[in-house]
C-alpha positions in Angstrom: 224.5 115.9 231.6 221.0 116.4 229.4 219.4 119.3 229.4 215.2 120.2 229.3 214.8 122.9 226.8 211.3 123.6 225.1 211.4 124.8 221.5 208.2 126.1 219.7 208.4 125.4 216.3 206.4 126.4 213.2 203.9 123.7 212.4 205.1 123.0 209.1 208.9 122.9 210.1 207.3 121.0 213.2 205.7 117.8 211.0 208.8 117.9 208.4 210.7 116.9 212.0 208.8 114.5 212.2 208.2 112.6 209.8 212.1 112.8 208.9 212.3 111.1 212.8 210.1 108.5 211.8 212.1 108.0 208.5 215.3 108.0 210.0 214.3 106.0 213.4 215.6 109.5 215.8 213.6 111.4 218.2 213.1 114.3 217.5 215.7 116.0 220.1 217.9 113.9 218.0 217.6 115.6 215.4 217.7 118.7 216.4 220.6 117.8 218.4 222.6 116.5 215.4 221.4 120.0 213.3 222.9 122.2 216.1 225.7 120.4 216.4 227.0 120.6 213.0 225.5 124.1 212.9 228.2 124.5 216.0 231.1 122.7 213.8 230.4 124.9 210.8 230.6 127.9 212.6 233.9 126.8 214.7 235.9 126.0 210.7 234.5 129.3 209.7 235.9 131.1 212.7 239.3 129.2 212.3 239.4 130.2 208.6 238.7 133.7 209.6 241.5 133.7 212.3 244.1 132.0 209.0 243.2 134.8 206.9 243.6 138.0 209.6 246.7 139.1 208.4 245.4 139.7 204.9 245.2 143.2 203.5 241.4 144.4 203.2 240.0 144.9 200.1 237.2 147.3 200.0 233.8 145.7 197.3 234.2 149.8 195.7 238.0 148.8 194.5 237.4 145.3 193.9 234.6 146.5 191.0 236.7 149.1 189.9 239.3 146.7 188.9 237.1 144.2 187.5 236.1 147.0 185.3 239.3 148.2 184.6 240.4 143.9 183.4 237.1 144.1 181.0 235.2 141.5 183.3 232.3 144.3 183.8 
C-alpha cells in the first residue's frame, strides 16, 4: 500500500532531483524512495554490526591517545 507524503525540498537539492529523474527515466518519488531505502539498509548493517561487537571491552578516546603516544605514533 502507497503512501501520500509531501516533502519540501531546497530548490537546489529540488532541480538536482530532477534532472537526475530525467537522466535516469525515475520519478522523482522514485528516487527518493530508492535513497531512503538504502539509507534504511545502511542503518539496519550498522545496527547489526553494533549488536556483533557489544561484548567488546570499551575503550575510552583519553586511553586510546595515551597509548598511541606511548607506541611513538603521536
Amino acid at each position: 500500500m502507497q503512501r501520500r507524503t509531501q516533502y519540501i525540498f531546497d530548490p537546489a537539492l529540488h532541480q538536482a532531483l530532477q534532472l537526475k529523474a530525467a537522466e535516469v527515466h525515475c520519478s522523482l518519488s522514485g528516487l527518493v524512495n530508492e535513497a531512503v531505502q538504502q539509507s534504511l539498509a545502511e542503518d539496519a548493517e550498522n545496527l547489526a554490526a553494533v549488536r556483533e561487537r557489544a561484548h567488546e571491552p570499551a575503550l575510552r578516546f583519553e586511553d586510546f591517545v595515551e597509548e598511541l603516544k606511548h607506541c611513538g605514533k603521536l
